[in-house]
Wavefront OBJ file of the C-alpha trace (Angstrom):
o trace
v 2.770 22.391 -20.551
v -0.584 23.588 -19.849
v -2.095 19.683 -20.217
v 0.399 18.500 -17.689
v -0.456 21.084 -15.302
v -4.201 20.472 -15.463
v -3.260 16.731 -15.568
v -1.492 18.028 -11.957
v -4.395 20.287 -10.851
v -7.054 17.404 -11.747
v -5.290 15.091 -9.455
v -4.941 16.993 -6.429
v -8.270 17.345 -5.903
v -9.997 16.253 -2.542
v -12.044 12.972 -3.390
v -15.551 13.114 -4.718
v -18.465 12.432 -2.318
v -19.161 9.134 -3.959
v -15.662 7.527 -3.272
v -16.605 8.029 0.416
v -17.809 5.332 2.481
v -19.187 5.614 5.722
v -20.849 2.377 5.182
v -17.797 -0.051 5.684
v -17.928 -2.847 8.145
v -14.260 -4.359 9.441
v -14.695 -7.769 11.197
v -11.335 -8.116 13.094
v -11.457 -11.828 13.858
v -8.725 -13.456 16.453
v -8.359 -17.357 16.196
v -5.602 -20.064 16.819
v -4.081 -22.955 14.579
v -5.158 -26.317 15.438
v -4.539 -29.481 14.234
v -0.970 -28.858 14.439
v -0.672 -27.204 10.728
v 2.511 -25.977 9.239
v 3.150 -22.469 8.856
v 3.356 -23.454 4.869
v 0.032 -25.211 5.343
v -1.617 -22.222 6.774
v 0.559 -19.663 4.145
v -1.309 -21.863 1.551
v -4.454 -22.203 2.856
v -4.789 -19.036 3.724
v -4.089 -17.907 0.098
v -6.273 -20.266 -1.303
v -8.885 -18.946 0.938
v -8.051 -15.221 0.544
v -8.274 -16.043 -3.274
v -11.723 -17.293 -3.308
v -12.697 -14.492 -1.500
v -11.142 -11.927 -4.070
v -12.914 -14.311 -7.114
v -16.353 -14.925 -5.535
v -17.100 -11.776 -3.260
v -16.884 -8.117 -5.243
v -18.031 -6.628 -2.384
v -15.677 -7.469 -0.180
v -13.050 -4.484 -0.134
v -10.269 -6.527 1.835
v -9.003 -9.606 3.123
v -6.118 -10.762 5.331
v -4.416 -13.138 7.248
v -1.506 -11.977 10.060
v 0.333 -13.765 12.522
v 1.657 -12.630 15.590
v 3.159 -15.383 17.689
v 1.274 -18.759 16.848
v -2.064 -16.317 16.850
v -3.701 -15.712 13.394
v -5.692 -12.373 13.175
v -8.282 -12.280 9.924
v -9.139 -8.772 9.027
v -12.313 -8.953 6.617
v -13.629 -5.555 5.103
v -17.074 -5.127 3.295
v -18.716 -1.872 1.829
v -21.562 -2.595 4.257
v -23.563 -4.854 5.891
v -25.042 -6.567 2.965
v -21.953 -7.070 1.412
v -21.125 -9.083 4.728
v -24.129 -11.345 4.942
v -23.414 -12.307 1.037
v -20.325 -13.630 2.437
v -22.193 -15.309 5.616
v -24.592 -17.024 3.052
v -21.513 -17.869 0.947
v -20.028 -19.595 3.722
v -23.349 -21.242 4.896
v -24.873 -24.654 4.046
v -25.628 -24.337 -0.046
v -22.997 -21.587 -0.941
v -20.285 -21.768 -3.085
v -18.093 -20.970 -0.073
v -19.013 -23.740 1.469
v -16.313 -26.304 1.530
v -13.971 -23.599 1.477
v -15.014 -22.613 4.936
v -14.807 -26.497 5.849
v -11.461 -26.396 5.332
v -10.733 -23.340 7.110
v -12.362 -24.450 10.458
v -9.662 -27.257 10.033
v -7.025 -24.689 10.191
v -8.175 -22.039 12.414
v -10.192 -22.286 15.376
v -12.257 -18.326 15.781
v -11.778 -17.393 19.558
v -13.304 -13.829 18.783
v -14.703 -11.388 16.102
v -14.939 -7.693 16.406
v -17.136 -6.204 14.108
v -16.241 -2.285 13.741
v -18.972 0.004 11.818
v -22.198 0.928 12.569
v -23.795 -2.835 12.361
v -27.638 -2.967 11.857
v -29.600 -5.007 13.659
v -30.150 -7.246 9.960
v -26.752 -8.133 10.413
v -26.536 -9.045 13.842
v -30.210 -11.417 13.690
v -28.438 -12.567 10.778
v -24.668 -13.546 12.900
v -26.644 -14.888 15.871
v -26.653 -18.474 14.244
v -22.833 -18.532 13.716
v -23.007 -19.096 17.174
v -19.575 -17.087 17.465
v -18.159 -14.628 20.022
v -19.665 -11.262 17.950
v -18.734 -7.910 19.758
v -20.107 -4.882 17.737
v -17.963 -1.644 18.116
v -20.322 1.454 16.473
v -18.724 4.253 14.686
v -18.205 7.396 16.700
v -16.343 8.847 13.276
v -15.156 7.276 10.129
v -14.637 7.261 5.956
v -13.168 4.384 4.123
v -11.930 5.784 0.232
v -13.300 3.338 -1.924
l 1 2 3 4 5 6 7 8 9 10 11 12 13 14 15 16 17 18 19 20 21 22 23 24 25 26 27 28 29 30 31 32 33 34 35 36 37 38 39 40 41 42 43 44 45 46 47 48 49 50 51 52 53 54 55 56 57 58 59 60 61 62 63 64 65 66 67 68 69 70 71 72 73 74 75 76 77 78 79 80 81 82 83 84 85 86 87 88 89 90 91 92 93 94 95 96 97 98 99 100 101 102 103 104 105 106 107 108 109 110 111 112 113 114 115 116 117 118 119 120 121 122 123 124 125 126 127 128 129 130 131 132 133 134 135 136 137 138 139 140 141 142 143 144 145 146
């Protein structure tokens, strides 16, 4: 009885320091279909995709596709910055992300990418070549529970 009520205690506690985050960067990223996909071709693509994220990035805390009428939204979370440009050099010229993110510019065209978090200015040199609509929303308060 005791051991199942420490077991009880033990897990009620309030989260260690270390499993918060104040690091985390969310890219919220709006685009459209094109090329006239399916909605199985972009269910399967966007696995596919959302798989080799999951294998190749460790850093990356999340990754998701929505719809929402014909629009797809792409929700990408990273621990922190660094974490994000591994995954804009994995995408680049040379990664293994590469054709990967070939194939997804054949599916989704981005129209816009929020970037919430306190972005430094490393990672927003380091966007400016994407060439992409980037619009950086700072922290006024957060935690992410890792």
């Amino acid at each position: 009885m005791f051991l199942s009520g420490l077991v009880f205690f033990l897990s009620c506690q309030t989260p260690s320091k270390e499993s918060i985050n104040k690091n985390e960067i969310i890219f919220v990223v709006e685009m459209e279909v094109v090329n006239d996909k399916t909605t199985k071709e972009l269910k399967d693509f966007s696995q596919f995709y959302t798989d080799a994220v999951q294998t190749n990035e460790l850093t990356t805390l999340g990754w998701g596709f929505y719809e929402n009428d014909g629009k797809i939204t792409l929700i990408e979370r990273y621990t922190d910055d660094k974490a994000m440009i591994q995954h804009g050099k994995n995408i680049s010229p040379g990664g293994p992300l590469e054709d990967h993110f070939n194939k997804f510019m054949e599916h989704y065209l981005i129209k816009k990418v929020d970037v919430y978090g306190n972005a430094t200015d490393e990672l927003k040199e380091f966007l400016k070549p994407f060439g992409m609509p980037f619009f950086f929303r700072p922290s006024l308060a957060n935690f992410s529970r890792n």
